[in-house]
DRENTIGU-582407 format. One line per 2 residues: number of its first residue (from 1); their letters; for each residue x, z, y of C-alpha. Coordinates in steps of 0.1 Angstrom, whole numbers, plus 5000, padded with zeros to 4 digits. Example, Ala and Ser with C-alpha at 12.3 -4.5 7.8 and 13.67 -1.06 7.14 Angstrom:
REM DRENTIGU-582407
1) AS) 5123 5078 4955  5137 5071 4989
REM end
This chain:
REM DRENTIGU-582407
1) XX) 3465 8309 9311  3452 8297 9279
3) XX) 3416 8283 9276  3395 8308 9252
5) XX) 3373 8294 9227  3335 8311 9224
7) XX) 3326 8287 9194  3312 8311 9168
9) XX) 3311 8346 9190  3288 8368 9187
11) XX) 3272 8373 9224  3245 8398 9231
13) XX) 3220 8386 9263  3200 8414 9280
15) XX) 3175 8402 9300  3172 8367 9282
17) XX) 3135 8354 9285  3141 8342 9319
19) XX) 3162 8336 9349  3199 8340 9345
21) XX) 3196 8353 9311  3180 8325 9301
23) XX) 3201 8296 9318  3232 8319 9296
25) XX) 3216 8316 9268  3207 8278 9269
27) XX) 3239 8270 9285  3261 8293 9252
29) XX) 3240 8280 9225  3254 8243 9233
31) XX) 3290 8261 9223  3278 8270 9189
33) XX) 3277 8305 9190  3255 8339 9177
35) XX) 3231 8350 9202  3211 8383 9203
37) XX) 3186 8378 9228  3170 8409 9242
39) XX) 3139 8413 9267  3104 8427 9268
41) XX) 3085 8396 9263  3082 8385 9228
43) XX) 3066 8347 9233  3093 8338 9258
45) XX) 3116 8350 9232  3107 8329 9206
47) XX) 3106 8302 9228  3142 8307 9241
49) XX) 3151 8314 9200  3135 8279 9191
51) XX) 3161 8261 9217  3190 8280 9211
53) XX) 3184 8271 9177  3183 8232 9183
55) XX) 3213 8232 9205  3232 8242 9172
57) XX) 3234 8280 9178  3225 8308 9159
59) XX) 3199 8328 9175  3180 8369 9171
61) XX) 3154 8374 9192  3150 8418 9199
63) XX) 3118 8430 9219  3130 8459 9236
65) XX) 3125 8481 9263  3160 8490 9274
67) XX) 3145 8517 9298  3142 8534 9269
69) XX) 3182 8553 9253  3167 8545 9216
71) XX) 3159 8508 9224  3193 8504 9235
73) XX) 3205 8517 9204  3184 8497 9188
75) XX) 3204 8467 9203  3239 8476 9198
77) XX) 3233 8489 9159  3208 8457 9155
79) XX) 3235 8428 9166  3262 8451 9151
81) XX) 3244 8454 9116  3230 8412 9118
83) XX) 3264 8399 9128  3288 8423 9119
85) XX) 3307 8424 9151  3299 8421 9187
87) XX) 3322 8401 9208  3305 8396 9243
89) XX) 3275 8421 9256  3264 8406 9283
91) XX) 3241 8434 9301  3219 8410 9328
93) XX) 3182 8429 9324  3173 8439 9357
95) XX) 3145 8442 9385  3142 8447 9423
97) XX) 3117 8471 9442  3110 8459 9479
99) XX) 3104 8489 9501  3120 8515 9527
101) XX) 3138 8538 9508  3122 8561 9528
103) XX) 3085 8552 9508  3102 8543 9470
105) XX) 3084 8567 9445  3105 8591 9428
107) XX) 3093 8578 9394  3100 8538 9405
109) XX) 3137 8551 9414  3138 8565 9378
111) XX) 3131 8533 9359  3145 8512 9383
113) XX) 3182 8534 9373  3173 8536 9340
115) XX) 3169 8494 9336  3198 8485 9360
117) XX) 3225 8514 9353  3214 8538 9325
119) XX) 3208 8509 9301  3240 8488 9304
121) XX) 3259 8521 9312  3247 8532 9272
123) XX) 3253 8496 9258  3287 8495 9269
125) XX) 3295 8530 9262  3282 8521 9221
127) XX) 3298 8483 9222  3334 8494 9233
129) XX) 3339 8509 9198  3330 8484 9180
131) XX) 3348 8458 9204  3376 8483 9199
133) XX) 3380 8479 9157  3379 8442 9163
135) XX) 3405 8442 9190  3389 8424 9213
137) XX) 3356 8419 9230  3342 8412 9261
139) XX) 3320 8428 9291  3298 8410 9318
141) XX) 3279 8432 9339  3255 8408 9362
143) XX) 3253 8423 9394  3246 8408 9430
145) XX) 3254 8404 9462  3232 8437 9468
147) XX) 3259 8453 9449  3286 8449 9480
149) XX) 3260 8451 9510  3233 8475 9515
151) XX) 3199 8454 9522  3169 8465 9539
153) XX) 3139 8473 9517  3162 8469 9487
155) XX) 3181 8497 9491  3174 8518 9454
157) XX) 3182 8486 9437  3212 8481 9459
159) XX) 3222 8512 9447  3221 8506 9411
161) XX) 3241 8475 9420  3272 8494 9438
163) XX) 3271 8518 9407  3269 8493 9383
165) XX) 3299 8474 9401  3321 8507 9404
167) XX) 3312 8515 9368  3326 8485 9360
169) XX) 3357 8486 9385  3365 8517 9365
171) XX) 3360 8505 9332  3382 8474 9335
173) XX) 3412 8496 9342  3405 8521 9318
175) XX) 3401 8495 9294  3431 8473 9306
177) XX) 3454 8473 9277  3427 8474 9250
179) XX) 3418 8432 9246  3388 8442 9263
181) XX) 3375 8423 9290  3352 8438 9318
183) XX) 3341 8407 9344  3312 8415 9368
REM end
């Protein structure tokens, strides 16, 4: 299988001020590439946007609450309408609640589903058209181990994990034929 090149792609980074989303970032912009890079934090955004920038990469910085349908929106039509395309949406925003499931609020369940399923559920359901008129395009759903294994005191954000990974199960094979890629 031939090697494929990511040197001027268009990537779109949820979750990019910090952690994994921000190792992606730094470790992309050395390929030369267009990153959107999309979190709640505006300073470590600009921060992130200065490195990408020296690497060699072209860099967007979006503060966004993805909890929120219109934010998300707001990120597909933003990259789409910068960059003209969107070739890799790479949906890695995410947090953890520790506590019995038993004792997790109702309204901490809500916004926990809303960050880790709702919100890359949305942005993949708005970025497969646009992946589709190119013909190609990619999908990486960061997930965790929480997604095969049900953990105690972790158990509502297990449970966006397991959705999240089925979604994407599903997806791949619906999409199998389409030169969209769905990786988890």
């Amino acid at each position: 299988m031939k090697a494929r090149s990511i040197k001027d792609k268009v990537i779109v980074i949820t979750g990019a001020s910090s952690g994994i989303g921000r190792a992606t970032a730094l470790a992309l912009a050395r390929e030369r590439v267009s990153l959107v890079l999309v979190a709640r934090r505006q300073s470590l955004l600009v921060q992130l946007e200065e490195e990408v920038r020296r690497a060699g990469s072209t860099a967007a910085s979006l503060v966004l609450d993805l909890r929120l349908r219109d934010q998300v929106e707001t990120m597909i039509r933003s990259a789409r309408d910068r960059f003209g395309r969107i070739d890799v949406l790479i949906n890695n925003a995410g947090f953890g609640f520790v506590g019995t499931v038993e004792h997790t609020p109702p309204s901490v369940v809500r916004e926990i589903f809303d960050l880790n399923f709702e919100a890359p559920l949305l942005a993949l359901q708005l970025a497969i058209p646009i992946m589709r008129a190119q013909g190609a395009g990619h999908i990486i759903n960061v997930s965790s181990v929480a997604g095969k294994r049900g953990l105690p005191l972790s158990g509502i954000y297990c449970a966006t994990k397991f959705a999240l990974n089925g979604i994407s199960e599903s997806l791949r094979v619906e999409l199998k034929d389409s030169g969209i890629d769905v990786s988890v």
